[in-house]
PyMOL Python script that loads the backbone (N, CA, C, O; Angstrom):
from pymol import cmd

cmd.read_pdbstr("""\
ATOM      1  N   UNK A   1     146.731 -32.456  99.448  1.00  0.00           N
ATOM      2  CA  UNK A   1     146.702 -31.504  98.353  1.00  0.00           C
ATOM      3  C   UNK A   1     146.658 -32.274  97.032  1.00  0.00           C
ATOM      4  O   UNK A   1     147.279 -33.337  97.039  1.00  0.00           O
ATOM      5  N   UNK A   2     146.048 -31.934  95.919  1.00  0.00           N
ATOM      6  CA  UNK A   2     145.661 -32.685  94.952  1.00  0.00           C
ATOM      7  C   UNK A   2     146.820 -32.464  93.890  1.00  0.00           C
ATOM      8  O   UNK A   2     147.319 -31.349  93.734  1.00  0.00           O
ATOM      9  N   UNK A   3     147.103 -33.241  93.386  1.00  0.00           N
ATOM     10  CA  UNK A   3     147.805 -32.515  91.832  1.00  0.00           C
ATOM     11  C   UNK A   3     146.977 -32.123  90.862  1.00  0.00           C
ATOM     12  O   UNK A   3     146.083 -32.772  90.318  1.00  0.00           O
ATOM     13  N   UNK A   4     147.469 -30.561  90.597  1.00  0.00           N
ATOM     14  CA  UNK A   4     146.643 -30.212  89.721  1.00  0.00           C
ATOM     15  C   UNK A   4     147.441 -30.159  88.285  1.00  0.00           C
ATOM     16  O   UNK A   4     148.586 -29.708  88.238  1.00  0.00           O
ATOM     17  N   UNK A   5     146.974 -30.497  87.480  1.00  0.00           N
ATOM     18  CA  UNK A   5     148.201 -30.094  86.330  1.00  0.00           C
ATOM     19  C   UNK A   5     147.184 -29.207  85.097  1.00  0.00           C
ATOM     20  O   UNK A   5     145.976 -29.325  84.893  1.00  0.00           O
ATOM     21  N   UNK A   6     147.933 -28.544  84.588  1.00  0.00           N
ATOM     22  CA  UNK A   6     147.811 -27.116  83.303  1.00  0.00           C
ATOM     23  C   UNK A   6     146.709 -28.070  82.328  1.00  0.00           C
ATOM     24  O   UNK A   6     146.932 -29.270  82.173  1.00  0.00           O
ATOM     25  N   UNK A   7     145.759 -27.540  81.831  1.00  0.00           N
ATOM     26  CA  UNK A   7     145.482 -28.512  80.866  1.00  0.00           C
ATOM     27  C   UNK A   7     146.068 -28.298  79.251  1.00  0.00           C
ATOM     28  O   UNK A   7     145.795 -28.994  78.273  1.00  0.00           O
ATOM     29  N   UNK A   8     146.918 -27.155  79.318  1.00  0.00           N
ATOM     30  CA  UNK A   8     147.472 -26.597  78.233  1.00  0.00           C
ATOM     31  C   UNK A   8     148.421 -28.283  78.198  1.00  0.00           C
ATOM     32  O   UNK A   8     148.235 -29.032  77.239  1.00  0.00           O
ATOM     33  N   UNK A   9     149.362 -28.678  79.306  1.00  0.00           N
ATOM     34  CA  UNK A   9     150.032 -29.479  79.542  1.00  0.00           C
ATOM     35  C   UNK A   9     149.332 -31.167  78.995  1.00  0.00           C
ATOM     36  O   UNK A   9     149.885 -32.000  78.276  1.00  0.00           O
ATOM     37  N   UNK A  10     147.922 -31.233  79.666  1.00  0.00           N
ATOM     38  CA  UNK A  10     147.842 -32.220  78.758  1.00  0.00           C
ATOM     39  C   UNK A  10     147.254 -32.386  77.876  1.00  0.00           C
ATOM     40  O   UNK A  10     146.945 -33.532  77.550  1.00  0.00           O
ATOM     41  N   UNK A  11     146.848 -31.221  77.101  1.00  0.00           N
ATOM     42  CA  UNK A  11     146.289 -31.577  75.840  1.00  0.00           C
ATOM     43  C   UNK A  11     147.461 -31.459  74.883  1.00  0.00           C
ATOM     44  O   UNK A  11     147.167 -31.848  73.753  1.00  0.00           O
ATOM     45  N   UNK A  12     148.721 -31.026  75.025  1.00  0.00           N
ATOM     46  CA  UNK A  12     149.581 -30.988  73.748  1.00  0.00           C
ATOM     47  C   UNK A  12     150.338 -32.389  74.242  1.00  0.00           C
ATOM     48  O   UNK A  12     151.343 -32.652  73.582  1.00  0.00           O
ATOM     49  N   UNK A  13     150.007 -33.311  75.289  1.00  0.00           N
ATOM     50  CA  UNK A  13     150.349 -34.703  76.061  1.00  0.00           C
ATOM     51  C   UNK A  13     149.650 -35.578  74.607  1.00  0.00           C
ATOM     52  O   UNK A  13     150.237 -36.019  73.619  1.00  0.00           O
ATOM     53  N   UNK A  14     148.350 -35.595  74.926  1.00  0.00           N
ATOM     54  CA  UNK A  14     147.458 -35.844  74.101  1.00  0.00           C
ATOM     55  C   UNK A  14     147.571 -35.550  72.571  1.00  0.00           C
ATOM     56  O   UNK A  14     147.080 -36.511  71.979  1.00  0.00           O
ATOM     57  N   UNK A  15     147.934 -34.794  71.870  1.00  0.00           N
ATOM     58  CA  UNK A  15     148.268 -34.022  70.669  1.00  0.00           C
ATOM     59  C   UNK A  15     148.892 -35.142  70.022  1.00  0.00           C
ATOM     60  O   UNK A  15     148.572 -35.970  69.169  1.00  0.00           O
ATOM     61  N   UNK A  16     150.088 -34.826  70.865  1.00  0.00           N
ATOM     62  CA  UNK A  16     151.313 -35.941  70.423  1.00  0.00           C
ATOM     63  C   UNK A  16     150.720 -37.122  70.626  1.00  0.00           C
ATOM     64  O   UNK A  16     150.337 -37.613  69.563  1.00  0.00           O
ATOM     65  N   UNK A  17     150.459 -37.867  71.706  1.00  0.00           N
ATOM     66  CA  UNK A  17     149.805 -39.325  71.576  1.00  0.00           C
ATOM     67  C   UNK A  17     148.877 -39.612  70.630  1.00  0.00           C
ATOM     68  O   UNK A  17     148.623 -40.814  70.546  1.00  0.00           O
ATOM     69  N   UNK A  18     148.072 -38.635  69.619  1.00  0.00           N
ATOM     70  CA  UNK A  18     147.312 -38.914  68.558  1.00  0.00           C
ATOM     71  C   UNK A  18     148.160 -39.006  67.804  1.00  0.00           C
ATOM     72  O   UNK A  18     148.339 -40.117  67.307  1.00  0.00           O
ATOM     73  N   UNK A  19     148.861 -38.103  67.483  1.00  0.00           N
ATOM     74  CA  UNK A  19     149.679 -37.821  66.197  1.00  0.00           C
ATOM     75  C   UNK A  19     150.960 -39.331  66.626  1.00  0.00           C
ATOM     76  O   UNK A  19     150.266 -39.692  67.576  1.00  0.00           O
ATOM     77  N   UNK A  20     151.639 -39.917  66.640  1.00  0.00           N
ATOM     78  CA  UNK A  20     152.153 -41.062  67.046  1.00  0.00           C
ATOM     79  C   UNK A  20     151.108 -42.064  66.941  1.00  0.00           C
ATOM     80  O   UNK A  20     151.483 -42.855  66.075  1.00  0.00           O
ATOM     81  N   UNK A  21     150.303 -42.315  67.269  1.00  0.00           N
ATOM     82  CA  UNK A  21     149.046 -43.151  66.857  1.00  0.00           C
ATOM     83  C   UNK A  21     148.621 -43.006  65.501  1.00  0.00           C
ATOM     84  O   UNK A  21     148.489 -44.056  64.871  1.00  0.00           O
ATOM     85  N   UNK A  22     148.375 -41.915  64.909  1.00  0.00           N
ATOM     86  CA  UNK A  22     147.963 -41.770  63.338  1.00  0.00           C
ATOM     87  C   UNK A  22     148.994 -41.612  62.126  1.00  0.00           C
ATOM     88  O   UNK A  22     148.744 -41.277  60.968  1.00  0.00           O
ATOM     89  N   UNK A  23     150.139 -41.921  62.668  1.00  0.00           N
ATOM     90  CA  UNK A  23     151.464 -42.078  62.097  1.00  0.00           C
ATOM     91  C   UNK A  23     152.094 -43.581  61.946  1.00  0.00           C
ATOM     92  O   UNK A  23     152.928 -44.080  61.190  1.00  0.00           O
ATOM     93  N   UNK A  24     151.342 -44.034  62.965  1.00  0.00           N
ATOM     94  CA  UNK A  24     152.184 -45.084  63.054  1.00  0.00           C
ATOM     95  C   UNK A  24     151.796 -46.670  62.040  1.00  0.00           C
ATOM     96  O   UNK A  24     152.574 -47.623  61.998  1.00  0.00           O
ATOM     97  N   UNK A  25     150.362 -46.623  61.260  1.00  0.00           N
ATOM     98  CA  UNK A  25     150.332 -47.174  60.112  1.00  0.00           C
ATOM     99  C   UNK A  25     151.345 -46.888  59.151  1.00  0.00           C
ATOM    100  O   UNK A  25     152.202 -47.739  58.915  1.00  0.00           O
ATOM    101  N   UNK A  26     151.343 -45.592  58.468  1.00  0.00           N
ATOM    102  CA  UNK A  26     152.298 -45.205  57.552  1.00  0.00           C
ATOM    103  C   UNK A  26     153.721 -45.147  57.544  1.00  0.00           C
ATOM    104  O   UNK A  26     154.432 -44.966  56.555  1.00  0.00           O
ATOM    105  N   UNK A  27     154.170 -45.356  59.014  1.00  0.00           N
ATOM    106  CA  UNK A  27     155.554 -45.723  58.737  1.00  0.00           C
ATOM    107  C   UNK A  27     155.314 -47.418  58.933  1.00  0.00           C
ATOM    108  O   UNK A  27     155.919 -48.155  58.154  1.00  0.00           O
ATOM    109  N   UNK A  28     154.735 -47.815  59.618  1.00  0.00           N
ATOM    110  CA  UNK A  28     154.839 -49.581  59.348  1.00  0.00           C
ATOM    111  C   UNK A  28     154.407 -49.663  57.719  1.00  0.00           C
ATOM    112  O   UNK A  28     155.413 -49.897  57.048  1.00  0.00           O
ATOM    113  N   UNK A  29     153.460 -49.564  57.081  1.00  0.00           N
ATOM    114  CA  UNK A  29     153.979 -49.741  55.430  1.00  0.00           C
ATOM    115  C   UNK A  29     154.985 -48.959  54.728  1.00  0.00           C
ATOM    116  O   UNK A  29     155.213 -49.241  53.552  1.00  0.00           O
ATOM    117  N   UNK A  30     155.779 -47.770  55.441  1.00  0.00           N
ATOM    118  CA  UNK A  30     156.834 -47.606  54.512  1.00  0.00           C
ATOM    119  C   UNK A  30     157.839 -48.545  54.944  1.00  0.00           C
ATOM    120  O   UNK A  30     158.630 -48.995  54.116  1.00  0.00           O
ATOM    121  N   UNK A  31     157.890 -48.891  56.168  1.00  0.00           N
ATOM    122  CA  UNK A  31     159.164 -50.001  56.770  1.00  0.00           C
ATOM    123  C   UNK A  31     158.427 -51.383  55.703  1.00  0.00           C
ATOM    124  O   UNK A  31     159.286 -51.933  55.014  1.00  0.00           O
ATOM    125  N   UNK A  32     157.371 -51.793  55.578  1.00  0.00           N
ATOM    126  CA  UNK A  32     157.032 -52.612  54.676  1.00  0.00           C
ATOM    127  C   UNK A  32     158.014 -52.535  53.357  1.00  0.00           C
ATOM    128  O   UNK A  32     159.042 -53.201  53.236  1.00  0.00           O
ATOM    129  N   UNK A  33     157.638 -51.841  52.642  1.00  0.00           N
ATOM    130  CA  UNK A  33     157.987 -51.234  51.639  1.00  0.00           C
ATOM    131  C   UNK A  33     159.513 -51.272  51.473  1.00  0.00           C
ATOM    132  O   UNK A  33     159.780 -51.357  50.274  1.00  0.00           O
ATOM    133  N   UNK A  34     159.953 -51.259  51.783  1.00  0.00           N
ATOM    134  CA  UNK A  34     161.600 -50.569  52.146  1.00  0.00           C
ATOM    135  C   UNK A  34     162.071 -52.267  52.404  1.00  0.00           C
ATOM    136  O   UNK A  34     163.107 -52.636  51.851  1.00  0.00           O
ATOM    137  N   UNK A  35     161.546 -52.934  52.969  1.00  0.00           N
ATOM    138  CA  UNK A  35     162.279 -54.381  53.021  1.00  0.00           C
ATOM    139  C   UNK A  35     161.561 -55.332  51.677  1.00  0.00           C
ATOM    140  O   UNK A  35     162.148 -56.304  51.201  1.00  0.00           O
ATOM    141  N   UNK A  36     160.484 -54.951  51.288  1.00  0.00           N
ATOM    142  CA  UNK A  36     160.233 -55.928  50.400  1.00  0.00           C
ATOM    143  C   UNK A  36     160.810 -55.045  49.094  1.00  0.00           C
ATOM    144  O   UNK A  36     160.445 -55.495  48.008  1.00  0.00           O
ATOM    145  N   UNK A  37     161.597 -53.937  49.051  1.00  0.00           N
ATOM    146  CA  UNK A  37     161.836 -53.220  47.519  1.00  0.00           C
ATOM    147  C   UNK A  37     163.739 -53.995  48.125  1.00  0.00           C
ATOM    148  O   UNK A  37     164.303 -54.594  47.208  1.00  0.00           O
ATOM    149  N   UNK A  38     164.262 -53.964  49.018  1.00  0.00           N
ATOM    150  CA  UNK A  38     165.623 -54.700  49.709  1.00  0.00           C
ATOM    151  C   UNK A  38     165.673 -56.271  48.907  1.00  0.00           C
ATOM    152  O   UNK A  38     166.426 -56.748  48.058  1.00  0.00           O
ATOM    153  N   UNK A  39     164.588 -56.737  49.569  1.00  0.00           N
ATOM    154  CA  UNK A  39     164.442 -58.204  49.030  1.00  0.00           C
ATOM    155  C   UNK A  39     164.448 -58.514  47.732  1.00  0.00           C
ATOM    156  O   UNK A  39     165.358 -59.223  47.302  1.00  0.00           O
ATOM    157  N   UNK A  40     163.176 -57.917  46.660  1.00  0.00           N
ATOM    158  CA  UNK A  40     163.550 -58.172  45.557  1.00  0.00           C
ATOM    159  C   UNK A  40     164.933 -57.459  44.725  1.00  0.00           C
ATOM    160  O   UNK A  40     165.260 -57.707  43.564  1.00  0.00           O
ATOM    161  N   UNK A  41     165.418 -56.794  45.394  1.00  0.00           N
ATOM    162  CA  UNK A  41     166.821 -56.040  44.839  1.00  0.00           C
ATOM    163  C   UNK A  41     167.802 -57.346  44.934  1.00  0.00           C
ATOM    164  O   UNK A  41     168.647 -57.683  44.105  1.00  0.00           O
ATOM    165  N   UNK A  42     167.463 -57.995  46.174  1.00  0.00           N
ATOM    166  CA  UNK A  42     168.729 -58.871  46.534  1.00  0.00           C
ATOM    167  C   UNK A  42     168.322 -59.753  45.912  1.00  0.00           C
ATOM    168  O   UNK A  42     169.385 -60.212  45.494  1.00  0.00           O
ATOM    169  N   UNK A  43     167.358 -60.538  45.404  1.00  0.00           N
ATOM    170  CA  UNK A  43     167.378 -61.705  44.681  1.00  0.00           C
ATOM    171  C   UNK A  43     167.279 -61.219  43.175  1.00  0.00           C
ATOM    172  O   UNK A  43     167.144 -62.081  42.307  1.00  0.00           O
ATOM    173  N   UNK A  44     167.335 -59.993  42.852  1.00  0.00           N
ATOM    174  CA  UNK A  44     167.742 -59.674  41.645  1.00  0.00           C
ATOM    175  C   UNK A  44     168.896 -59.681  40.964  1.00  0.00           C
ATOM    176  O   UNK A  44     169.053 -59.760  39.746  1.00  0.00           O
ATOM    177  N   UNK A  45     170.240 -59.535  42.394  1.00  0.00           N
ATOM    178  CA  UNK A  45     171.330 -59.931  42.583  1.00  0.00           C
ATOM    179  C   UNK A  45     172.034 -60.927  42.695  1.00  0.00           C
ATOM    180  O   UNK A  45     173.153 -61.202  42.262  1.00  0.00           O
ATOM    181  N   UNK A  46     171.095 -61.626  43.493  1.00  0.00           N
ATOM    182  CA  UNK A  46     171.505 -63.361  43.547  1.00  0.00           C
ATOM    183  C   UNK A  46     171.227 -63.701  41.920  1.00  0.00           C
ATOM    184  O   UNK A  46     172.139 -64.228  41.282  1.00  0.00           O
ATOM    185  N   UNK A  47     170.192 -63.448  41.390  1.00  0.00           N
ATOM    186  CA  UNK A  47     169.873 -63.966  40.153  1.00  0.00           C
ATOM    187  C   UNK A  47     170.977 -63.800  38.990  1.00  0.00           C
ATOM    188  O   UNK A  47     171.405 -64.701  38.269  1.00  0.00           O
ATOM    189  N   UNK A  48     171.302 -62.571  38.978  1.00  0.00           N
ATOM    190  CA  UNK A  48     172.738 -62.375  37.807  1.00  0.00           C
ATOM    191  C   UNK A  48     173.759 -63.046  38.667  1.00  0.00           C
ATOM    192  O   UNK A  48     174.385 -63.919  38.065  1.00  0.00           O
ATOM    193  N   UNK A  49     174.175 -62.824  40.230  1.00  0.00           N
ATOM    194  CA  UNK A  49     175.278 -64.038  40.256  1.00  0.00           C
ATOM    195  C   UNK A  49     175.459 -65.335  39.905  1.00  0.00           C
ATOM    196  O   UNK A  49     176.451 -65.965  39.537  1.00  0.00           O
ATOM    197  N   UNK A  50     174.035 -65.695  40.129  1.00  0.00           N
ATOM    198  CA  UNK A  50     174.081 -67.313  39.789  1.00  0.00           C
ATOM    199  C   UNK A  50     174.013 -67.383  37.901  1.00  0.00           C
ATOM    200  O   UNK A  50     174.410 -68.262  37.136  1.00  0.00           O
ATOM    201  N   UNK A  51     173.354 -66.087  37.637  1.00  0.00           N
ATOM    202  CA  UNK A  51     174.130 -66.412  36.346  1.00  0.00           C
ATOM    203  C   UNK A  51     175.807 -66.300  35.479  1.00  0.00           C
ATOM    204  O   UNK A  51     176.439 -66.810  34.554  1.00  0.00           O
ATOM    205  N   UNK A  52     175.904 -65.378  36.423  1.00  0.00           N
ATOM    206  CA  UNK A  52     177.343 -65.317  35.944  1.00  0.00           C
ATOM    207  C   UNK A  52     178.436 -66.554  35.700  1.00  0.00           C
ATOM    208  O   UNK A  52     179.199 -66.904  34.799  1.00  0.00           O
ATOM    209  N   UNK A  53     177.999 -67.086  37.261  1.00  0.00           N
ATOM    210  CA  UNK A  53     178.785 -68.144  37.376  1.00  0.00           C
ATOM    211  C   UNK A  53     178.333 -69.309  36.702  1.00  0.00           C
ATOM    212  O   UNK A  53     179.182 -70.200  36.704  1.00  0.00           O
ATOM    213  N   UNK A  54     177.112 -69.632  36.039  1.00  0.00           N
ATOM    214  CA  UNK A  54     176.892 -70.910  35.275  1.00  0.00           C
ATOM    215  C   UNK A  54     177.428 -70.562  34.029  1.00  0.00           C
ATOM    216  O   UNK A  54     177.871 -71.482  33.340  1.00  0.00           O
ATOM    217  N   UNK A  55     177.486 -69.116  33.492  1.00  0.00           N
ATOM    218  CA  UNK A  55     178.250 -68.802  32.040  1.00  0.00           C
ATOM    219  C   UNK A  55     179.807 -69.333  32.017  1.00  0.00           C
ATOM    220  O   UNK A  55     180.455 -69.788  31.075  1.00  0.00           O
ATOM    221  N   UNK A  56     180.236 -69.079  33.608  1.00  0.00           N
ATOM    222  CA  UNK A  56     181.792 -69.547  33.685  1.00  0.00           C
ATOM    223  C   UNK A  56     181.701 -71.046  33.492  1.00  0.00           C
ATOM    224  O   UNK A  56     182.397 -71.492  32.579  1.00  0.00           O
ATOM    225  N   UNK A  57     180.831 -72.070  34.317  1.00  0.00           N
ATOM    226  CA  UNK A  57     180.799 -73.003  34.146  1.00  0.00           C
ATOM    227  C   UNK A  57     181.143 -73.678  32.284  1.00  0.00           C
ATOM    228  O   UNK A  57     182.051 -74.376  31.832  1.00  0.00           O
ATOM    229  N   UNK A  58     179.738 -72.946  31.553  1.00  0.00           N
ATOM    230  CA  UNK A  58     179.532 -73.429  30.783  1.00  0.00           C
ATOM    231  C   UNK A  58     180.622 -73.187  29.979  1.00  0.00           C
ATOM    232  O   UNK A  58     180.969 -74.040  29.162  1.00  0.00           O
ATOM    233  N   UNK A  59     181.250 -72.077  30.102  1.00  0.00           N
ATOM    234  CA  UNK A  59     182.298 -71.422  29.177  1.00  0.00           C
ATOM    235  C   UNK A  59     184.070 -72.763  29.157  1.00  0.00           C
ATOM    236  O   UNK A  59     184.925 -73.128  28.350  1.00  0.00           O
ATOM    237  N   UNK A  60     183.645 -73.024  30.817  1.00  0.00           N
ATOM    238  CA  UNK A  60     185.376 -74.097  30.702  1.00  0.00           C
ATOM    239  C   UNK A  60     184.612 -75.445  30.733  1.00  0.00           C
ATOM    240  O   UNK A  60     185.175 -76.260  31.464  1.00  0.00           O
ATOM    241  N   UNK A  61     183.858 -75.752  30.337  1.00  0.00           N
ATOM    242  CA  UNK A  61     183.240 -77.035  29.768  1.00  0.00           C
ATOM    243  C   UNK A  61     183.387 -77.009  28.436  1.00  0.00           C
ATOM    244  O   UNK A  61     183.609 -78.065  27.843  1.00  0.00           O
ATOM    245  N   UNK A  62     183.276 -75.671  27.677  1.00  0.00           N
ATOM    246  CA  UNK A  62     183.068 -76.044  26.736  1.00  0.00           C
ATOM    247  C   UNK A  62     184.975 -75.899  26.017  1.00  0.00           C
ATOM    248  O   UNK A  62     185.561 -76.514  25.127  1.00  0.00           O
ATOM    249  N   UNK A  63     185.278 -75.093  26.697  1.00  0.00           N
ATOM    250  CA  UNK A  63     187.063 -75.332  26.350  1.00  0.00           C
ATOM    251  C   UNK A  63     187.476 -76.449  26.372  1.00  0.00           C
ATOM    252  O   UNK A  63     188.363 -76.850  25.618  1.00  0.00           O
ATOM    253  N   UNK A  64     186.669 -77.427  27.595  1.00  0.00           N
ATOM    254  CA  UNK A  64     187.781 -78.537  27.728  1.00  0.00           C
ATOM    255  C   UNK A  64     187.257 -79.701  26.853  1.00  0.00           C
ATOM    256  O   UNK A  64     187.834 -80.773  26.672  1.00  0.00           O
ATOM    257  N   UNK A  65     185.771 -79.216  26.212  1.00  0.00           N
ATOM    258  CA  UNK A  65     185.092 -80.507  24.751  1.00  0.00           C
ATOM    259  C   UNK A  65     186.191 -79.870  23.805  1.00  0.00           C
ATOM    260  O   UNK A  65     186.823 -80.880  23.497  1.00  0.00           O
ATOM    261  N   UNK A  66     186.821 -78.790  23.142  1.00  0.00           N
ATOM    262  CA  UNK A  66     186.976 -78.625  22.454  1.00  0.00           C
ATOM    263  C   UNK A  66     188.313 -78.913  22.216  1.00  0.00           C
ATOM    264  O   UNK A  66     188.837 -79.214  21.144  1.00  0.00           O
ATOM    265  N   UNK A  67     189.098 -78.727  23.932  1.00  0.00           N
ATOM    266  CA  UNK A  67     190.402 -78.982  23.747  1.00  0.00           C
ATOM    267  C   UNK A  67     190.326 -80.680  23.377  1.00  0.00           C
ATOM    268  O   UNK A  67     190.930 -81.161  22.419  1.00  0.00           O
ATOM    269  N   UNK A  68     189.529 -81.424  24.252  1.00  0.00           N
ATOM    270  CA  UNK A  68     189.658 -82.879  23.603  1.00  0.00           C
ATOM    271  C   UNK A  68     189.744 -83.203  22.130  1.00  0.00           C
ATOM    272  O   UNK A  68     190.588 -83.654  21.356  1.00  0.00           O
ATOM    273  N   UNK A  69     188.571 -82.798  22.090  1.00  0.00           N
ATOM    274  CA  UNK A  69     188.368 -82.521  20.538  1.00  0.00           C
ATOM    275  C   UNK A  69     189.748 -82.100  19.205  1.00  0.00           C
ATOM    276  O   UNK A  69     189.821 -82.327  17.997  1.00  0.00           O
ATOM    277  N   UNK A  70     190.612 -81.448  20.137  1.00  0.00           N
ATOM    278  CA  UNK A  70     191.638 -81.597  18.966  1.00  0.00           C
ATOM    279  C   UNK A  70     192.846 -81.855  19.605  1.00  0.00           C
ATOM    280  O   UNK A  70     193.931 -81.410  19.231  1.00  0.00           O
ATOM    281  N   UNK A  71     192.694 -82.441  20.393  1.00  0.00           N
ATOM    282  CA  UNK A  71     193.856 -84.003  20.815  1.00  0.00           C
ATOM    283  C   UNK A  71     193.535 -85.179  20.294  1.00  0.00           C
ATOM    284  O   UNK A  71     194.322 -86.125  20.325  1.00  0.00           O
ATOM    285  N   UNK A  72     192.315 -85.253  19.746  1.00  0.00           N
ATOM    286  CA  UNK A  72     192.464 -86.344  18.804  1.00  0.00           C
ATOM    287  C   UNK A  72     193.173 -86.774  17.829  1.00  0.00           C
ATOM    288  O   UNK A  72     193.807 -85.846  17.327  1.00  0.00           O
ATOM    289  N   UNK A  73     193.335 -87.658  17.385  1.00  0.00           N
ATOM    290  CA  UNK A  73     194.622 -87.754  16.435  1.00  0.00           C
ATOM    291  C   UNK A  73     193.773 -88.549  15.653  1.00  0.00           C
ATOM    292  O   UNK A  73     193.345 -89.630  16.057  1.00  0.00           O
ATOM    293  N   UNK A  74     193.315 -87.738  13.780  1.00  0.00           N
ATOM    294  CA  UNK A  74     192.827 -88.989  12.926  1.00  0.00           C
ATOM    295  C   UNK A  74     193.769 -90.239  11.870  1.00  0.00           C
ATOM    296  O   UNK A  74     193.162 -91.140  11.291  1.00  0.00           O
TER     297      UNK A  74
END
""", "prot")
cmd.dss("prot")
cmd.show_as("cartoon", "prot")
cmd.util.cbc("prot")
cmd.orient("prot")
C-alpha cells in the first residue's frame, strides 16, 4: 500500500520551507547588525575607560610634581 499524503499537507510543508529560506538572509544581517552596533558600543566604552583612568594617572602625577615642588626649601 503506498503512502499517500494530503497535498493540502505538503504544500503548507513547503510554504514554510520557503518562507524560512526567504527569511533567513534578513535575520543573518540583523544578527550582523546587532553584534557590530555591540562592538562599537563596547569599544566606545573601553575608550572613556581608558580615558578616565589616564586623567587619574595624570591628575596624581601631577600632585606629586607639585607636592615636590613645595618641599623645596629656597
Amino acid at each position: 500500500m503506498p503512502d499517500i499524503v494530503n497535498e493540502q499537507i505538503t504544500d503548507a510543508i513547503t510554504q514554510t520551507n520557503v518562507k524560512v529560506l526567504g527569511e533567513a538572509p534578513a535575520i543573518a544581517v540583523g544578527s550582523l547588525y546587532q553584534t557590530i552596533g555591540n562592538s562599537v558600543a563596547m569599544a566606545a566604552a573601553n575608550a572613556v575607560y581608558a580615558q578616565q583612568q589616564a586623567n587619574v594617572t595624570y591628575q596624581a602625577s601631577s600632585t606629586m610634581a607639585v607636592a615636590k615642588l613645595l618641599s623645596l626649601t629656597v
